[in-house]
C-alpha positions as CSV (number, residue, x, y, z in Angstrom):
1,X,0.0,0.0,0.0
2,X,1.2,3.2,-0.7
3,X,2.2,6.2,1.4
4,X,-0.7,8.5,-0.1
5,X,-3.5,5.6,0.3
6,X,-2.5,5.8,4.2
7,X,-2.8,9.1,4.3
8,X,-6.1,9.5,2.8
9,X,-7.2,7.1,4.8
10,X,-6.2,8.8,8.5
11,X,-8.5,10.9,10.6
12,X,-7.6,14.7,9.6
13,X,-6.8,15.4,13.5
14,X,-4.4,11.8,13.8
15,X,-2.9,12.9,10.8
16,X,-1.8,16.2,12.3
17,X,-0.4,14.8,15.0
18,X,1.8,12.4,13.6
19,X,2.8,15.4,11.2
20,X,4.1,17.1,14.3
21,X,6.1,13.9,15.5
22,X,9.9,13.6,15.7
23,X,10.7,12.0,12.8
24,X,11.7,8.8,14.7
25,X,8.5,8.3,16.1
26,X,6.4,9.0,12.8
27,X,7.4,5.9,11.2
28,X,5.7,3.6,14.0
29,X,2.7,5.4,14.3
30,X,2.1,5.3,11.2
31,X,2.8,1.3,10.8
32,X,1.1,0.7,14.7
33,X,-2.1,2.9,12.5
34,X,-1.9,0.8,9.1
35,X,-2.3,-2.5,11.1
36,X,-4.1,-1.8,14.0
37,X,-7.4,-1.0,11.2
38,X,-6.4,-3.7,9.1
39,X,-6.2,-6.4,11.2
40,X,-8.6,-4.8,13.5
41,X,-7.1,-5.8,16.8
42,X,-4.4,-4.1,18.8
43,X,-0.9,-5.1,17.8
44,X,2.2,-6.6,19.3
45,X,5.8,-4.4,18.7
46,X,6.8,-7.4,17.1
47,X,4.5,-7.2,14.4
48,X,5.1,-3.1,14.6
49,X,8.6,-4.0,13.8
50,X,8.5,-6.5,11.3
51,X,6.6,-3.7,9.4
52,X,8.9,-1.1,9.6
53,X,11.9,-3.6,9.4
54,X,13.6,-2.4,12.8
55,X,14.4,-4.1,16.2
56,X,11.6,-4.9,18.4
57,X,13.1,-3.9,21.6
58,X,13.8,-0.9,19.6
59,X,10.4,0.0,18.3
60,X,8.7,-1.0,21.5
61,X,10.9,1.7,23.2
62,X,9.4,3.7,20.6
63,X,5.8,2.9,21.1
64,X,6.3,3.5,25.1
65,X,7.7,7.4,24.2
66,X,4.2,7.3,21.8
67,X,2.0,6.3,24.9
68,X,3.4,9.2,27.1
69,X,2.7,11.3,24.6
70,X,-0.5,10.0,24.8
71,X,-0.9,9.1,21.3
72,X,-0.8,5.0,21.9
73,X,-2.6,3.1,24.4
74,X,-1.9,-0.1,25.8
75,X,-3.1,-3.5,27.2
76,X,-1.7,-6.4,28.5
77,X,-2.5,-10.1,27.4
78,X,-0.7,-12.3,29.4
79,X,3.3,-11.4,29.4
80,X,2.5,-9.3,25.7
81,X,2.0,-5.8,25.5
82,X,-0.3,-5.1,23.2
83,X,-0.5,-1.3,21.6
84,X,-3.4,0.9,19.8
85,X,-4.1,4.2,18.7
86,X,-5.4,5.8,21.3
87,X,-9.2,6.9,20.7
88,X,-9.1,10.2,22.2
89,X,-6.5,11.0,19.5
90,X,-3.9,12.8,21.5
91,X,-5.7,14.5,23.9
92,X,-4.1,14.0,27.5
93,X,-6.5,12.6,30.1
């Protein structure tokens, strides 16, 4: 899938604030995004960084510095972390 069929694709508002990103952290927001709503389930950092072809101690740092930003949320399932997009879309609670 292409990077313009992603975009069109994102919420205006989530789109903004992945614009506004470090450019470190735009790359798995965007992936944790693309297959969080196509598998419809929240994801493992594994998966995460199988996408975007990095380390997944790596990316799950990543993730974590997304979730206090409050931009990911996560669950647990067993010893697995699981992360999503956070519904509020940013906004601090």
């Amino acid at each position: 899938m292409s990077d313009t069929k992603i975009f069109r694709r994102m919420p205006r508002k989530l789109l903004e604030k992945a614009a506004a990103l470090p450019d470190m952290l735009k790359e798995p927001f965007v992936a944790l995004y693309c297959l969080e709503s196509s598998l419809n389930r929240p994801v493992k950092a594994a998966e995460v960084a199988k996408h975007i072809g990095k380390a997944r101690a790596y990316t799950h740092s990543l993730l974590l510095q997304l979730e206090r930003l409050g931009l990911v949320k996560t669950s647990k399932k067993g010893k697995v972390k699981l992360f999503s997009i956070n519904p509020e879309r940013g906004k601090k609670e």
